[in-house]
N, C-alpha and C positions, 0 to 999 in steps of 0.2 A: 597609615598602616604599612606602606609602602617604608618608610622611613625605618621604622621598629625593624621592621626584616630587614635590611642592610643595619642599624647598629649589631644585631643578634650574630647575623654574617662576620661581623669585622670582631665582636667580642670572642665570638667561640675561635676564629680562625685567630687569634693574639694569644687563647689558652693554647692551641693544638701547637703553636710555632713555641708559647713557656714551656710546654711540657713534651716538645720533643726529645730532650735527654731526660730519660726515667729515674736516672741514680740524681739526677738533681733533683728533681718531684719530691722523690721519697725522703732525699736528706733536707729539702725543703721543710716539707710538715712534719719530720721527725724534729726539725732544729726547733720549731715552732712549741711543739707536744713538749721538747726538753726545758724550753726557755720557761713556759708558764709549768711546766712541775715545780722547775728550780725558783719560781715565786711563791708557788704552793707550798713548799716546803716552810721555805720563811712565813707564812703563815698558819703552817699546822707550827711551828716553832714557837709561836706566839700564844696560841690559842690555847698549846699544852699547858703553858704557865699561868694564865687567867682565863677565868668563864668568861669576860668582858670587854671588850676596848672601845673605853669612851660610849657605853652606855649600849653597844651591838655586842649582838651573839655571835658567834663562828657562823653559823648556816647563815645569817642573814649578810655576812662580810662576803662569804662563799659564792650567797646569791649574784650578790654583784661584782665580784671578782670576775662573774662567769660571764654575768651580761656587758661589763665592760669587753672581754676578750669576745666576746662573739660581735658585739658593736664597732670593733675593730678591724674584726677577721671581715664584715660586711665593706666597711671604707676601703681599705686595701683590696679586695676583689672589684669591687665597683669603679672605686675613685679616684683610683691611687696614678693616674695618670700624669694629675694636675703636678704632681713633682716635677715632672718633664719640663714645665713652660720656663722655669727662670734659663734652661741650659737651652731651648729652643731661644730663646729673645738673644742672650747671648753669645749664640752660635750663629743667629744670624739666619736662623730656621722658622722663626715664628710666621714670616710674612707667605712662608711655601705654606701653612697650615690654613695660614686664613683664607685661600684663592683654593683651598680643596669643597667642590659644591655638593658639601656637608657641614650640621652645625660645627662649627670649628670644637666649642668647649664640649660639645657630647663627644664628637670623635675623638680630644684629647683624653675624656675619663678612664674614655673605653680601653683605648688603644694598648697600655700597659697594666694588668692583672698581675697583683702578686702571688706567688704560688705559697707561700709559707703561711698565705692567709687561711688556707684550708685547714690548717692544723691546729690552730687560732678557734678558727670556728668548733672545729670535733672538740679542743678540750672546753673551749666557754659552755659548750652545750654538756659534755660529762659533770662539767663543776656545776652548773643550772641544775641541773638531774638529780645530781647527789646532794645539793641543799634543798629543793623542793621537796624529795621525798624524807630531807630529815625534818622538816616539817612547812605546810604549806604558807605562803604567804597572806598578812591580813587582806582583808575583805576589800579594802581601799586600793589595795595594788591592783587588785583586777579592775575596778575601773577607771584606775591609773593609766592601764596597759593600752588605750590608743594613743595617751600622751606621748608614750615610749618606742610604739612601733612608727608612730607620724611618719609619714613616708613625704617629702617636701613635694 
């Protein structure tokens, strides 16, 4: 338990230190919100011109356009650290990580939070929203749904 409280420590204080400049925060998750409209687009583009693609509906393409970007927006808050280690090995940095008395690879996940991931998340879950409510998902996806949440 003791442990949990110092990750939580080192996580929120690596958000507090991302999101000390505010105009970067906000053009962070606005870059984020632009990047996945300007995908949306190319798929409302698509979907104007056929009911179909390859046998999916729009809301069901939608559905999972939205859980791919929120499944994303999750990695990069959480995990996005592990990018860090090939520039630690090759700096010559990795062996100061592993004599820190913390797990090395939990302290690495944490340590770097992407902020663009939030934006990621708001629209995956607006695209979720707006295909759910154009209509729900079969009966099988719910009890698909601890497949998909699995948490390792």
């Amino acid at each position: 338990m003791k442990s949990l409280r110092f990750y939580w420590i080192l996580y929120t204080a690596a958000l507090k230190a991302r999101t000390e400049y505010r105009v970067d925060f906000v053009l962070s998750v606005v870059t984020a919100v632009m990047t996945q409209l300007s995908a949306l687009s190319f798929y409302w583009i698509v979907f104007a011109q056929s009911e179909l693609l390859g046998g999916w509906a729009g809301r069901e393409v939608l559905l999972l356009f939205g859980i791919a970007a929120m499944g994303l927006a999750v990695s990069e808050v959480c995990f996005n650290g592990i990018w860090q280690l090939p520039h630690l090995v090759v700096g010559g940095e990795f062996d100061r990580l592993l004599v820190y008395p913390v797990r090395s690879l939990t302290f690495l996940l944490l340590a770097r939070p992407e902020l663009h991931a939030f934006g990621n998340l708001v629209s995956g879950a607006v695209m979720v929203s707006i295909a759910w409510s154009a209509g729900p998902p079969p009966t099988v996806a719910y009890l698909l749904l601890p497949v998909w949440v699995h948490v390792p």
